[in-house]
N, C-alpha and C positions, 0 to 999 in steps of 0.2 A: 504494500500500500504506500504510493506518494505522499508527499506532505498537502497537497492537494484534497486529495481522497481521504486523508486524514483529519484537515478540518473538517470535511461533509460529513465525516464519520461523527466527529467530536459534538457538532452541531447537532444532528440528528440527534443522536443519543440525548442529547440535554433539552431538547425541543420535546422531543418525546418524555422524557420525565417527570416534567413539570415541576420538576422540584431538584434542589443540589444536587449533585451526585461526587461522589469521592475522586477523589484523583487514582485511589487504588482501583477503583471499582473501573476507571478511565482505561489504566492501563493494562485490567485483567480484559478487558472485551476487545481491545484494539492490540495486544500484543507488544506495546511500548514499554518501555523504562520508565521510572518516575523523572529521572532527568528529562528526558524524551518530552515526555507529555507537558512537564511541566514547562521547558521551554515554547511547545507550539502552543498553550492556550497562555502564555504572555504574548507570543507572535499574534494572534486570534484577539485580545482583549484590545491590543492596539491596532487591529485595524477594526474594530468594533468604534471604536473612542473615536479616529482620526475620520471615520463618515458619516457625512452630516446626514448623507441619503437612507441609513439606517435608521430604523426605528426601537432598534433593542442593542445591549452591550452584554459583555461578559461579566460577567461579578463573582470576587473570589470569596467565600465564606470560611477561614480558617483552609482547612486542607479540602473543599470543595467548591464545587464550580457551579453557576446557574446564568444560563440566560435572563434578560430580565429588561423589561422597558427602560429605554429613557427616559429620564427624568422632566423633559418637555415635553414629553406628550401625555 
């Protein structure tokens, strides 16, 4: 899996959740490292933040992760 296919993967999954999900639980279903994962959803949170055309951001809760509206809308 690209890092491409990687975010869709990362996104899915957390879209699908609806709710946090762990970074272990990240990298037991995608087969990454903690290093791994944790680098691409800081890559993933900043280009969430840097698009204005987006309507949601990443948000880290302690060691999990959640999509989640922006704050102007």
């Amino acid at each position: 899996m690209d890092n491409m296919n990687l975010e869709a993967a990362i996104e899915g999954i957390l879209f699908a959740a609806g709710e946090s999900v762990s970074i272990e639980r990240l990298c037991e279903v995608t087969s990454r490292s903690k290093a791994a994962m944790r680098q691409t959803l800081e890559k993933m949170q900043k280009k969430y933040e840097s698009d204005s055309t987006r309507g949601i951001k990443l948000v880290r809760f302690e060691d999990k992760y959640q999509l989640c509206t922006k704050s102007e809308y």
